[in-house]
N, C-alpha and C positions, 0 to 999 in steps of 0.2 A: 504494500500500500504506500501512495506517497507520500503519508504522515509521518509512516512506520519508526519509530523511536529506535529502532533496533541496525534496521538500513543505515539510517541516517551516522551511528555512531560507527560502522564498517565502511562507509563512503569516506569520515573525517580520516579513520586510522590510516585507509589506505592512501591518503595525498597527504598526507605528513611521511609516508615511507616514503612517497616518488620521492618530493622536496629535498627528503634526507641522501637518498640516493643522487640526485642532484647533486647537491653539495659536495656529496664525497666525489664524482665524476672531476670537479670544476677545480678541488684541491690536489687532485692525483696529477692533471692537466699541467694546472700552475707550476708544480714540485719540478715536470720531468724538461716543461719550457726553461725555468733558471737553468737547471742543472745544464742542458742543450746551450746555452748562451755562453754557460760557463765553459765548455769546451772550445766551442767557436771561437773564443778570445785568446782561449792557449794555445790554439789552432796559428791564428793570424799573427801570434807573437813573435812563437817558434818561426814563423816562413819569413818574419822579417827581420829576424837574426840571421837566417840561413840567407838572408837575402845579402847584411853588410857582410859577410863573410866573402859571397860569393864576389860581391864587388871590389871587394880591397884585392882580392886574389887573381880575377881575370887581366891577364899579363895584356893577352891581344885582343882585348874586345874593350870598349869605351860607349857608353850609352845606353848599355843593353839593357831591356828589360828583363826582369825574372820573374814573372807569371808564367806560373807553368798553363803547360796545356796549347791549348791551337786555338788562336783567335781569326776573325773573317777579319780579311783586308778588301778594300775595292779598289777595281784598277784605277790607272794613270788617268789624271786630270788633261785639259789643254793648258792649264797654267802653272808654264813649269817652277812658280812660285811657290806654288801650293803644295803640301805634302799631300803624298798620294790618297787618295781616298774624300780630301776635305772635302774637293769642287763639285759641282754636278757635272755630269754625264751629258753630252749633247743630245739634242731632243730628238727623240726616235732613237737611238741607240743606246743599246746596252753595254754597260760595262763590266769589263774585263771581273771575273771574282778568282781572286789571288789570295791564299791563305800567307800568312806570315809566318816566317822563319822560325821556329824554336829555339832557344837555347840552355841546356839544362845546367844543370848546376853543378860546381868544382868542386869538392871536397879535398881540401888539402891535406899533404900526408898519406892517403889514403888510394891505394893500388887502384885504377880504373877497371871494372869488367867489364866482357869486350861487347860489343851493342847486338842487340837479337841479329837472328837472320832476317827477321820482319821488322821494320822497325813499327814502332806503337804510335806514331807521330802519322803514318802514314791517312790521307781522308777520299783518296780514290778517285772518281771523274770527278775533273775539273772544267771550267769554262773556260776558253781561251776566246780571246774578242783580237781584232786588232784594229780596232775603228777611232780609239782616241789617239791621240801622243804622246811620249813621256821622253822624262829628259834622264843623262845620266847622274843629274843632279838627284833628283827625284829618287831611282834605285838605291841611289846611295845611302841618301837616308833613310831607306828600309830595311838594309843591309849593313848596318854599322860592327855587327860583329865578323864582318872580314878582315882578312889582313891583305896588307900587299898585295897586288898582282890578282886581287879574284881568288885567293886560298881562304878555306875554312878548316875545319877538324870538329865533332862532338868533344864537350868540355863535359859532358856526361857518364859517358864510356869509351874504351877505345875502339875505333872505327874496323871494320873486319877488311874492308881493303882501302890501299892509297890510291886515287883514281884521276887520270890527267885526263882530262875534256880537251881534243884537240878540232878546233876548229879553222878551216882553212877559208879565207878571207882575200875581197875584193873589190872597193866599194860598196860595200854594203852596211851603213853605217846606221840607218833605222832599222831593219833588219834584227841588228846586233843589239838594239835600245830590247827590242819587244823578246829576243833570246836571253838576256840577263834578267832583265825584269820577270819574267815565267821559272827560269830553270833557276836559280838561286834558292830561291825558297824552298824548292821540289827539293834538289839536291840534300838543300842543309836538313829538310823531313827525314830523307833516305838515311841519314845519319852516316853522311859519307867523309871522309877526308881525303880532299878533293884541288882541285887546282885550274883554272879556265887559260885555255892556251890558245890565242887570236895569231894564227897566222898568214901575215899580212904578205901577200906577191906586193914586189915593188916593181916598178916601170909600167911599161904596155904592153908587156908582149903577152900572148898569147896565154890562158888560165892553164896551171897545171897542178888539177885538186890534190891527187896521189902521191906527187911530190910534196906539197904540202904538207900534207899527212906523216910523211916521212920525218922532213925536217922538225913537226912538231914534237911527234916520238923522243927523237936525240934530243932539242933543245929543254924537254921538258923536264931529262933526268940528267941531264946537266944540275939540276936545283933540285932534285930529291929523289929519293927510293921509289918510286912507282911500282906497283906491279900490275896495273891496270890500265889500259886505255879505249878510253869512249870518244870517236872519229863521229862528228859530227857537220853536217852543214846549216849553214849559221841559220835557215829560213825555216826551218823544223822546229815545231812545241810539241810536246807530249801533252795529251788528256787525259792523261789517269798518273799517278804519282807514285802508284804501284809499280808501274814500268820502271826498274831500278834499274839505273845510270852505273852498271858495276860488270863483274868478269863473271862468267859460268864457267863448266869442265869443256865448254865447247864455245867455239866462238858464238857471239850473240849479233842477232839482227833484231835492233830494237823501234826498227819506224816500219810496223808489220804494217798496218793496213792506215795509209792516209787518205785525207779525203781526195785529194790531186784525183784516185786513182781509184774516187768512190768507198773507202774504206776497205778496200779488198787488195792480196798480195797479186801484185800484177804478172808475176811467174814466180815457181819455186825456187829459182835458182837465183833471183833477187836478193842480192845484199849492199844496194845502197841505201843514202838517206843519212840514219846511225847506228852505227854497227859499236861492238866492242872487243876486243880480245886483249885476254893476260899478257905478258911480256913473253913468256913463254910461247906462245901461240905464234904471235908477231914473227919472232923471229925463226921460227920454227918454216917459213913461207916466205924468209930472207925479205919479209915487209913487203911494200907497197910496189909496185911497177913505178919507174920513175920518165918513161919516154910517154906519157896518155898528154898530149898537147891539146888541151879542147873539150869537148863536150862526150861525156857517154867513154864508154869501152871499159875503164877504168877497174867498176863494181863485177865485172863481169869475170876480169881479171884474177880480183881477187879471190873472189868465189873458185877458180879454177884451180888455184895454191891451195887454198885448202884443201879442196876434193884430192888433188895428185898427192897430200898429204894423210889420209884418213882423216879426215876431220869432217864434223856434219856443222849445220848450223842450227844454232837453239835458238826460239822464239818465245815472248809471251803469248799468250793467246791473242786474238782477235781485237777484242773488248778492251784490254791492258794496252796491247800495242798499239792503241789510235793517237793518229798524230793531225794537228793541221798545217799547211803548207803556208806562207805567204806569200799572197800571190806577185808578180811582178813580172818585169817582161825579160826574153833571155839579156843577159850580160854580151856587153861588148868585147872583141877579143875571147871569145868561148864559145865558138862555133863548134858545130859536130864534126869529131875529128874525123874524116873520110878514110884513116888507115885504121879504124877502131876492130873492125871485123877481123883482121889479117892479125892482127899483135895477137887477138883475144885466142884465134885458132892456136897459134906457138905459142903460149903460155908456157907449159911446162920444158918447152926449148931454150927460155930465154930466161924462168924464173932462178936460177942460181947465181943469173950473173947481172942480171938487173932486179936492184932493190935497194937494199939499207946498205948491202957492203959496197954498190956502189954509187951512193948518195956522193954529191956533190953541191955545195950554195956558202955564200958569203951573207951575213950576217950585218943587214943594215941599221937597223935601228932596235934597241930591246930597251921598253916602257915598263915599269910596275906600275900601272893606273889599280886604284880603289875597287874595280869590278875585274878585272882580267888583266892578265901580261900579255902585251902586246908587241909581238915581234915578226917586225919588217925584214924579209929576205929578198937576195936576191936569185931567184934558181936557173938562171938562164936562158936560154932560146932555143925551138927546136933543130 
């Protein structure tokens, strides 16, 4: 009934229980928020002791942050005033998304182990745009923990290989803006120790990629222990970060599927673009053909040292190896060499006696610039 004396006093007891239960919920609440606060603060203390440590101790890096973890960058501004990211993007275009560089922390005294096979830093396709500008001003300061010449090293752990980036160059100086600005970051992810090698043909005559290649090899371990090198041409980005810039047990062709070519490998027996091989390897093939005057032959070449050596070539997959090209029209002086067919047939006639043992060039100009070492040769005429 709804007078009922008896309801009424089991209705009271029972919302004096909720209320109590309440309370107690709202007390357990509060207790476990302090205690959570109280960690968070020992949390952020600790990281910025480890933080002045880490700065008194960084010998070759100047500026750096130390937030761990992987923060979004955005690409290149049109005002090479501005740090990257501040400006907006021209209207109808997108811009470039560039993750920033890592660098982990130095523990003084203290033995470095050596950095995974995978590294953890790695965040997979990337957007590659090439629709704004950017200056080498600009890279630089998003890159302040290089040294000299375009060399980096993990300050984390020790790197599992030393790796020269040899790039063989020719007017191509925007090009080069939009390859430093993409592959820096990628690289320093990869957790590589590493070194960017621009090598510049001097005069007019005639492009000779192969020879390039060569002389970068030599001039690269001239300045350090290498045991790796990743041959590059400067127009090439990778879109996945996964695609590591480093040696395999087999030579590596790393620009599998670009878009130039629809993102598909345009024959199996293609190994230009960026390729990589150990020191070992390299020489194992007496290096690079040094007569390819021009356009083409060259890749075809070298593909055929390896095979008359056993050697296969190893690939990322598909998806890993995508790369974009920029676009631009052929270079002057780099016509298609019309003997490319005939050299490529006598490969294994010619490969013992043209290569690295008989490399020949004179040494024009050698730059340590901020982003890369840049060195001017001169290798000849055909």
């Amino acid at each position: 009934m709804p007078g009922d004396p008896a309801s009424f006093s089991l209705l009271h007891r029972t919302c004096k229980l909720v209320v109590l239960l309440c309370l107690l919920h709202i007390s357990v609440s509060v207790v476990f928020y302090v205690r959570s606060m109280d960690i968070r603060s020992a949390f952020v203390q600790n990281q910025q002791a480890h933080s002045n440590v880490t700065e008194r101790n960084q010998l070759t890096s100047t500026g750096v942050s130390s937030r761990p973890g992987v923060s979004s960058r955005p690409g290149p501004t049109e005002t090479p005033k501005d740090e990257p990211g501040q400006g907006p993007p021209p209207r109808g275009e997108p811009e470039p998304e560039v993750l920033e560089p890592v660098v982990l922390e130095l523990h003084p005294g203290k033995e470095l182990e050596k950095c995974p096979e995978t590294s953890p830093l790695l965040v997979g396709p990337l957007r590659v745009e090439f629709t704004t500008s950017i200056s080498l001003e600009q890279i630089t300061r998003s890159n302040r923990n290089l040294r000299p010449g375009g060399r980096f090293k993990p300050t984390g752990c020790q790197a599992l290989q030393k790796v020269a980036i040899i790039i063989p160059f020719r007017n191509r100086d925007e090009h080069l803006k939009y390859w430093l600005y993409y592959l820096h970051p990628i690289l320093q992810r990869q957790q590589l120790d590493y070194g960017v090698y621009v090598i510049n043909q001097d005069g007019v005559e005639i492009f000779n990629r192969a020879k390039l290649l060569n002389v970068g090899y030599k001039e690269a371990l001239k300045e350090y222990d290498y045991d790796c090198f990743v041959f590059s041409d400067v127009d090439l980005i990778p879109m996945d970060d996964r695609n590591t810039y480093a040696c395999f047990s087999q030579p590596r062709h790393l620009s599998v599927s670009m878009d130039k070519f629809g993102f598909r490998l345009p024959y199996n027996q293609y190994f230009g673009g960026v390729s990589s091989m150990s020191k070992e390897q390299f020489l194992k093939i007496n290096g690079f053909p040094n007569n390819y005057w021009g356009w083409g032959g060259e890749d075809d070449d070298i593909y055929n040292r390896l095979a008359s050596k056993g050697m296969s070539i190893s690939r990322p997959n598909s998806e890993v190896g995508k790369c974009r090209m920029i676009r631009h029209e052929r270079d002057k002086q780099n016509d298609p060499n019309p003997q490319r067919f005939n050299r490529i047939a006598h490969t294994r006639e010619t490969m013992h006696k043209d290569g690295i043992n008989s490399l020949s060039y004179k040494v024009v100009k050698l730059e340590k610039l901020d982003l890369f070492t840049k060195i001017t040769v001169d290798v000849g005429k055909p």
